[in-house]
N, C-alpha and C positions, 0 to 999 in steps of 0.2 A: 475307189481302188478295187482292181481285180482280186475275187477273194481265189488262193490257192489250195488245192483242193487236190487231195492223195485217193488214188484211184488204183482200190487192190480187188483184182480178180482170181479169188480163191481156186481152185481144180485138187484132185486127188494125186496129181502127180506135183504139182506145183502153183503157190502162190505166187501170182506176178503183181506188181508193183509200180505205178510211174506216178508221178508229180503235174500237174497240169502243166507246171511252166519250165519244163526239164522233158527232152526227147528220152533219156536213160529210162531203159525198164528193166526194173529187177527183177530177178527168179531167185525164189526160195522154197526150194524142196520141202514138200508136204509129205504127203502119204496117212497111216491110219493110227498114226501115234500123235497124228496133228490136232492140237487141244485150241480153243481161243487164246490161251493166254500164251502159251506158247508160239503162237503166230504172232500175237503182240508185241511180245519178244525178241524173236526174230526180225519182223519188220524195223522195229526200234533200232536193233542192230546193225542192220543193212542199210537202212536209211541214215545214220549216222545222226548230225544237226539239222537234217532236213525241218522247215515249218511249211505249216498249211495249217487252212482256217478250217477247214473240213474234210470229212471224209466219205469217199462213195463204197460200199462192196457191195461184188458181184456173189453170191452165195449158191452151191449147188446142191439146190433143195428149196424146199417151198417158204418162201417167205408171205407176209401178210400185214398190213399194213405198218409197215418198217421194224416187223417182227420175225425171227425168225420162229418157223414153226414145226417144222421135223430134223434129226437130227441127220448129219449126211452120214451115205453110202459108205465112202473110201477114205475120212479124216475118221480122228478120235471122237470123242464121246464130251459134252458140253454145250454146245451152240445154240439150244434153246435156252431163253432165258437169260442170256448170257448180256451184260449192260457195257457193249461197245462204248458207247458215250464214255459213259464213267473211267473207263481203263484208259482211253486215250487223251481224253482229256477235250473233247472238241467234239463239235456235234459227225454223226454218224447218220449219211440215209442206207439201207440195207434192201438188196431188190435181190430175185432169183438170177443167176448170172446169165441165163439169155434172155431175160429182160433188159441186162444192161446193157449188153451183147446187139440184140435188136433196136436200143435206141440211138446204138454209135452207128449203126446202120441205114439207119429213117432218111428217106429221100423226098419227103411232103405224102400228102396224101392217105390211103390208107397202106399200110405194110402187114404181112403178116411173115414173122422169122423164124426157122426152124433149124436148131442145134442139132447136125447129126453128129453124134459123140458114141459115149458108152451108150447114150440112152437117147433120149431125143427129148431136147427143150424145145421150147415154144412160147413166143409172145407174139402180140397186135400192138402195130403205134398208128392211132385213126386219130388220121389230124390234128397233128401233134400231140396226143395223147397216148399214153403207157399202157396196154395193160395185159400184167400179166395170163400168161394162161398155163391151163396141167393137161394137155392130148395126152400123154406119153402111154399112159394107162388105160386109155377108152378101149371099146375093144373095135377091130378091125376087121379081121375074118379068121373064121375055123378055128374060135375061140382063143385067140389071140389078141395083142395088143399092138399099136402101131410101132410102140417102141421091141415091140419083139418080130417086126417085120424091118424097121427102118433104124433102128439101135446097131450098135456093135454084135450081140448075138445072133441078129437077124444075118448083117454081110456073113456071119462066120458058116452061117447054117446053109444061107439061099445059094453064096456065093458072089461074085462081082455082078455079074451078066442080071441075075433075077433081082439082086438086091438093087439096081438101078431102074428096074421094071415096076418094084416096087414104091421107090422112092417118087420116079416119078406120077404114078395111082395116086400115091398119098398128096401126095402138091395138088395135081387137079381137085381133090376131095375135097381137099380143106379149102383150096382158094374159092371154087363153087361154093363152100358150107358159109364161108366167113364173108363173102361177098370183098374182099380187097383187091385192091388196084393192080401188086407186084408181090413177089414172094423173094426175100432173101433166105440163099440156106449157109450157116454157118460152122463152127465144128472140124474137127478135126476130117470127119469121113467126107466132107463136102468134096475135097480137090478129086473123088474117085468118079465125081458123076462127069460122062464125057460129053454128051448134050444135053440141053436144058430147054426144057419146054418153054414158049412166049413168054414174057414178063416176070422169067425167074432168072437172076442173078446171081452167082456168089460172094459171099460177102468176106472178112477181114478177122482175124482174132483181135488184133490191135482196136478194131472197131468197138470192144468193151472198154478201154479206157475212156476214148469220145465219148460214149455214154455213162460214164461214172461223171462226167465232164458236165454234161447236160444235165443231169440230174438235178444240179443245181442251178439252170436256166428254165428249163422248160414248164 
């Protein structure tokens, strides 16, 4: 039997929500009052008698082997440390959310996927395998970061026009660095890019549920 599997993709504006074997995806408004148990709570609520045998979350911030290990940007305060399992009652895998993001995305081969958001995620899936990465903070040029050239601050600074000049730099950079096959970019700021260099696509928000999905296949 298919085991059913609750696939919550946490964000600072909203937690989304879908069931493996149910199309409904919930939205529950988050923000920086957003606690774990309070999301627990929520979801419980929203989800009503939904069951499922497990659970995948997408988390934004640095997780490490099904740990989470910094606490986020734009939710409340708690999330290190914090014993998912125990509170939900079923087991719990926890990955950085464009990790999960990038593996609803994976088309064979090698992938590398890049979140352009507030900030910029990033993961690799090499043949059929996860893993995560942290670019966001390297540094890029004139002592800056990639995520302060291809992040939310960077459009607001460079503008449309450079901040697409730069975006695309950054893809050649990495996909040269990283040696992969294709690049998906995903993220809210993705739909602003107008052309896309060879072997780069965009990709899906929905596409983090699939890989909450996968999680527990791959």
């Amino acid at each position: 039997m298919k085991k059913k599997i609750l696939a919550i993709d946490i964000g600072g504006t909203n937690v989304k929500v879908q069931l493996s074997t149910q199309e409904e995806i919930i939205k529950i408004p988050s923000g920086s009052e957003m606690t774990p148990l309070k999301m627990i709570e929520a979801i419980r609520k929203a989800t009503g008698g939904w069951k499922y045998d497990g659970i995948s979350m997408g988390y934004p911030g640095v997780v490490a082997d099904n740990q989470i290990v910094t606490e986020p940007h734009n939710l409340g305060q708690g999330w290190v440390g914090f014993d998912f399992k125990k509170a939900f009652g079923v087991p719990v895998k926890i990955v950085n959310d464009a990790a999960m993001q990038a593996l609803g995305s994976y088309q064979g081969r090698r992938m590398l996927f890049l979140g352009l958001g507030t900030g910029l995620g990033s993961a690799m899936v090499l043949e059929g395998i996860l893993q995560p990465l942290e670019l966001a903070h390297l540094p890029y040029r004139k002592g800056l970061t990639y995520e302060n050239y291809v992040g939310k601050s960077g459009l607001d600074r460079l503008g449309k026009r450079k901040w697409r000049e730069h975006v695309t730099q950054v893809i050649l950079q990495l996909r040269k660095a990283l040696l992969v096959d294709y690049v998906v970019l995903g993220g809210g700021n993705a739909r602003i890019m107008k052309e896309l260099p060879p072997e780069v696509r965009l990709g899906d928000n929905s596409n983090a549920f699939r890989g909450g999905y996968r999680l527990w296949s791959f």
